[in-house]
N, C-alpha and C positions, 0 to 999 in steps of 0.2 A: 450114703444117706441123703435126703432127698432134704434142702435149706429151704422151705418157703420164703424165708426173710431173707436169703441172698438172692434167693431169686426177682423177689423183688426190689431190687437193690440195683441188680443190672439190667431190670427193665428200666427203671429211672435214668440210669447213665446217660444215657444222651441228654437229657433234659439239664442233668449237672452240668455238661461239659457246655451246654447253651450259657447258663447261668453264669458260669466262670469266663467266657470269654469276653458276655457282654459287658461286667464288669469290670474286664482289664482292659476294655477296649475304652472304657468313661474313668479313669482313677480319680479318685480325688484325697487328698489330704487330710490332717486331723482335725475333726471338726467342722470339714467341709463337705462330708460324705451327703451328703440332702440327697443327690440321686441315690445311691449307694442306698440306702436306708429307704427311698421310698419303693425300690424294686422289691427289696425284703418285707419289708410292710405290704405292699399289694400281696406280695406268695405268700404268705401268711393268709392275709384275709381270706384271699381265696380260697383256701384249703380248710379255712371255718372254725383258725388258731386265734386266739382272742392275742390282741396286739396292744402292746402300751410303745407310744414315740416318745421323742423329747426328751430322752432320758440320757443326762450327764449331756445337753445338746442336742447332738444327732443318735443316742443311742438307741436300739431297738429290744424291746420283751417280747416275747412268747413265750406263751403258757397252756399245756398240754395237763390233764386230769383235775380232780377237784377233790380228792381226799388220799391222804395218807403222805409217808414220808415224800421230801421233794427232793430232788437231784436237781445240778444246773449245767447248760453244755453253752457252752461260750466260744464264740469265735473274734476275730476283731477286724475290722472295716476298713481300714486305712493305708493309703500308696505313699511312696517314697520320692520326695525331688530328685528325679531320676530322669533322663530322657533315655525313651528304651533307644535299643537299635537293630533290635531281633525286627527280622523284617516274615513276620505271619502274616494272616489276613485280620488277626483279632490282636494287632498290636496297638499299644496305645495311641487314643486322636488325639489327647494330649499333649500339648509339648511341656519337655520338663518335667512330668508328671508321668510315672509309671507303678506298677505292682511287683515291685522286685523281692519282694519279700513271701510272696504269698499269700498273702491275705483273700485275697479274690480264692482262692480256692477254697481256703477255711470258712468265706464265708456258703460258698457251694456247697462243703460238705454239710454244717451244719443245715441246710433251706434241705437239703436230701434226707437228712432225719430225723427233721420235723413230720416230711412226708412219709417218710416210712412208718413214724412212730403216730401219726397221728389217726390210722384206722387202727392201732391195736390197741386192745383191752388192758392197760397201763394198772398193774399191784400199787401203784403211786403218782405223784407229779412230777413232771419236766418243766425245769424253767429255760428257756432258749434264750440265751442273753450275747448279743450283735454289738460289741463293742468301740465304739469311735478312738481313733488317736492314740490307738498304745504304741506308736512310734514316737511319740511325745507329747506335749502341752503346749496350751496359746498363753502362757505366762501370764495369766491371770487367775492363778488357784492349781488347786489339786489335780494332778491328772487324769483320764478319764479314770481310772479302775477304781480310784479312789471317789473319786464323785458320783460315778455310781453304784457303789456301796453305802456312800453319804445318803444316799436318794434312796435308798431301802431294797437295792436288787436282791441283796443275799439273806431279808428277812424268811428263815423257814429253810432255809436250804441247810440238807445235814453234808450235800456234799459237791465239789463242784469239778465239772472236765474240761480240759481245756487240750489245746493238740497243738502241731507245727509240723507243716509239709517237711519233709528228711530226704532229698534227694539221692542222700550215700544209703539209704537204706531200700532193698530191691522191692522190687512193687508187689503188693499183696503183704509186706510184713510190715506190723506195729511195733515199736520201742517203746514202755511206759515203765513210771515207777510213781510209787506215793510222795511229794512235794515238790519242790523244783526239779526239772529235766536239763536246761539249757540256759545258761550265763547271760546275765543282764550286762548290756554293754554301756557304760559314760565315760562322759569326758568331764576330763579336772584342768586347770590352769594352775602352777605353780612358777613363782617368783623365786629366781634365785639370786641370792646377793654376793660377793664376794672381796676379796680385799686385797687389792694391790701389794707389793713384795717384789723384791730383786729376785732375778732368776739362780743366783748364788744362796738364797737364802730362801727356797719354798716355803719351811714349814713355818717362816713370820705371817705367810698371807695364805687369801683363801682363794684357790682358782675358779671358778665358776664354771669356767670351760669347763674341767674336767668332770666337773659334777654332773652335767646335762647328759652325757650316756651313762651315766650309772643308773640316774634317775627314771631315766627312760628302760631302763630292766627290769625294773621293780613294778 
């Protein structure tokens, strides 16, 4: 059976795989994306998607249709202090600075359909939301997702999609489920104290050595 919509999908490819490289080739950090965000901002305008900047900082809006329910497809913008060492020709010119996470390609997919989506005849609304910094915060407030939600991105939205390149998963297939997919990773610092004791006599004091691998399994 004949896909119009895939088809035009892999006529775009090349144009993605431009997009993505030029952006792993400039990475920039949370909050620092300004290039990042103005490449997306120009592909937008061009393509005649009504754009809002400066959202949560550097974040980016696009808005496709003008009535009925609204969906949102969200990607995120942000490189990791990283110095690559993969030696392409679209490696990063930054030093210290690379895309090791992906994002450069999330932001690809999404700028590919916006354009796919943007000559069809939409039953609803597309919100296209280009997220700065969800590799973390400038420690001054809320992190980006949260501030722009603060800023009214998800007014109207009944529902929102979000993705992450899967490299263990063969190319051509999707992995999706309804709410979280993939484990949020932090870091905690924990103080341990302990209390001196004769080595005849353990259970008067409290080791601290020992506690630091248990702690660590947990």
């Amino acid at each position: 059976m004949d896909n119009p919509f895939l088809e035009r999908a892999q006529h775009i490819f090349p144009q993605l795989v431009e997009w993505r490289r030029a952006i792993h080739r400039h990475p920039e950090l949370g909050y620092q994306e300004f290039e990042t965000a103005k490449l997306i901002a120009d592909t937008l305008n061009h393509s005649g998607i009504d754009v809002r900047t400066g959202i949560a900082s550097t974040g980016v809006i696009g808005h496709l249709g003008d009535r009925g329910p609204m969906i949102a497809l969200r990607a995120d913008m942000d490189a990791l202090p990283i110095q690559e060492l993969n030696e392409v020709s679209y490696a990063s010119q930054v030093p210290g600075i690379m895309h090791a996470c992906g994002h450069d390609a999330h932001v690809a997919m999404l700028l590919g359909a916006a354009t796919l989506l943007k000559d069809v005849e939409l039953d609803g609304q597309v919100r296209l939301v280009f997220q700065p910094a969800e590799e973390g915060h400038d420690g001054g407030g809320p992190a980006a997702a949260s501030r722009m939600i603060q800023e009214g991105v998800l007014e109207g939205v009944e529902a929102i999609f979000s993705l992450h390149v899967e490299p263990d998963l063969k190319a051509g297939l999707i992995d999706c489920q309804d709410g979280p997919i993939m484990a949020a990773s932090d870091r905690f610092k924990v103080n341990i104290q302990g209390r001196a004791c004769h080595g005849a006599h353990p259970y008067k004091g409290t080791d601290a050595i020992l506690l630091r691998p248990m702690s660590s399994k947990r």
